[in-house]
N, C-alpha and C positions, 0 to 999 in steps of 0.2 A: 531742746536747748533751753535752759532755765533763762530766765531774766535778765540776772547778772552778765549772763555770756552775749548778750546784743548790748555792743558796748555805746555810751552818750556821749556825741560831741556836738560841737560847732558844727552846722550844716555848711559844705564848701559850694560853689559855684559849678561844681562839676555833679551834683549833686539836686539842684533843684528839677531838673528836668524828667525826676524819679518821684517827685513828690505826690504829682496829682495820680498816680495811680493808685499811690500807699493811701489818698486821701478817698477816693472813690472807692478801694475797695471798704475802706474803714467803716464808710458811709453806708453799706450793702446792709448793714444790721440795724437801719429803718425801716425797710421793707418789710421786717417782720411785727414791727406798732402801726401799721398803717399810712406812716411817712414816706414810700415811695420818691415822691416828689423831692426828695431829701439824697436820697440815695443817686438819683437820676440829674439831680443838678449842676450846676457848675462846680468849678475847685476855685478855689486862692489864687487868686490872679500872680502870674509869673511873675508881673513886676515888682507885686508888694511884698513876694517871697526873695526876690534878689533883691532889697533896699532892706530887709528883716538878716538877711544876710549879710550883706555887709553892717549891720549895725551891730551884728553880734548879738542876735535874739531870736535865731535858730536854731533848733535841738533836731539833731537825729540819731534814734536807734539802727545801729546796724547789723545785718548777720556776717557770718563768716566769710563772704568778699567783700565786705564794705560795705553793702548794697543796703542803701535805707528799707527799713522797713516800717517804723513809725517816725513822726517828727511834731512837734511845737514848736508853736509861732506866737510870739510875744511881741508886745509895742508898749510906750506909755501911755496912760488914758486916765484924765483927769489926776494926774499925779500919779496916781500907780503903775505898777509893772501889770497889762491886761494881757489873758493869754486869748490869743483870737483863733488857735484854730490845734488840736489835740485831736489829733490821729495816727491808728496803728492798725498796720492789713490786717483785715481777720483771719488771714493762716496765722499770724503771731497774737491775735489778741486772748487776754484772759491770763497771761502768763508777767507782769507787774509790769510792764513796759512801759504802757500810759503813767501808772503812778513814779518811775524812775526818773519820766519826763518831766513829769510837773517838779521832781525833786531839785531836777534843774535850773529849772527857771526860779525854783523860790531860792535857790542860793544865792543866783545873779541877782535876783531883787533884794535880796540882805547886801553884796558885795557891794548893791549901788547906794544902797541906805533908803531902799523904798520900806513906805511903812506899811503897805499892803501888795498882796497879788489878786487880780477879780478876774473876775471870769463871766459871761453869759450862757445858759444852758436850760438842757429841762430841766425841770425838778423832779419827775415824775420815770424818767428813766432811770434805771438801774447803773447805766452807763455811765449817766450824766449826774445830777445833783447825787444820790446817793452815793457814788464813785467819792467826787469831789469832797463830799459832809465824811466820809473815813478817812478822806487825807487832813482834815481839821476846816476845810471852809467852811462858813456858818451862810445862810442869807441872808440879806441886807434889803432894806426897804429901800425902793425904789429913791420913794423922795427924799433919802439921802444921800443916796449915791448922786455923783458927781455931774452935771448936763452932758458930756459926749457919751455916759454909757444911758442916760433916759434917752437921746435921742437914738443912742443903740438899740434899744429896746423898742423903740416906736418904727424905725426901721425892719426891723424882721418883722412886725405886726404889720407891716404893709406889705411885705415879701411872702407872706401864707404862715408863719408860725402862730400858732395860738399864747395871745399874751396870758391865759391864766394859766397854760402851763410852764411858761419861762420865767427865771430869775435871774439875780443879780446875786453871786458871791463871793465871796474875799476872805482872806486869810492874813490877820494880822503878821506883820513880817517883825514888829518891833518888840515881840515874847519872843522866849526861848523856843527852838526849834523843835519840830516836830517830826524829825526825823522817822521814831519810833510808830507812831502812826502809818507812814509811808510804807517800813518794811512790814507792820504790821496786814496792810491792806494786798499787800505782794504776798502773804503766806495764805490769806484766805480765799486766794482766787482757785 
């Protein structure tokens, strides 16, 4: 089933109780860089996924019963739209799903008039910053980015992530869209 056919919406309330699996299994493709520990740990707390729900910064892909199978989890964070949590089971991943997601959320962050979308991640994963640097986010120095995501930042450094392989990136939302990048990075998968 191509891309296109796992269609994107609003995640509903009947719907989160499907998340942490899609999020655990997403997570099973640390095990193979030596992140175990990644793979094997908590999900997205139930309740900050029903308050991301009702605010309307829920994404989920679905297959053909409705049945989530990736979803994005967005908040504001120092004035921007931040995406806190991009994942897709790995029976669906690899097929543009993740990047249809993020397409998502950067519309809503145009629709709201945010002037960026950021994100925290490795840089060093295939998955992670190289993913996100094909959809157009660039990295951004720490000490400019905004105080909730340095103290983002210093928070995973206490939770076992290695701060010299994680960053801070964003994607100006106030240029012309970058649509073409998105389907671009959906055909090279």
């Amino acid at each position: 089933m191509s891309a296109s056919r796992f269609p994107i919406r609003l995640a509903r309330p009947d719907d989160l109780s499907k998340l942490g699996a899609v999020e655990r299994s997403a997570a099973s493709v640390f095990r193979s860089v030596g992140l175990a520990w990644l793979a094997d740990g908590g999900t997205m707390d139930p309740a900050v996924l029903a308050a991301l729900c009702r605010d309307g910064t829920l994404w989920v892909a679905v297959d053909e019963q409705d049945k989530p199978v990736g979803f994005l989890a967005a908040h504001e964070l120092d004035g921007h739209l931040y995406i806190a949590e991009l994942s897709v089971a790995g029976s669906h991943q690899r097929q543009g799903i993740g990047a249809r997601l993020v397409g998502a959320a950067i519309e809503h962050g145009r629709r709201l008039g945010a002037d960026a979308i950021t994100l925290i991640t490795y840089r060093d994963l295939s998955w992670n910053g190289p993913f996100y640097a094909r959809l157009g986010f660039a990295e951004i120095d720490p000490d400019k980015a905004g105080p909730a995501h340095r103290d983002k930042l210093r928070e995973e450094a206490e939770a076992g992530h290695d701060p010299a392989r994680r960053c801070i990136m964003a994607m100006r939302l106030d240029q012309p869209a970058r649509s073409s990048r998105i389907a671009e990075s959906r055909s090279n998968r």
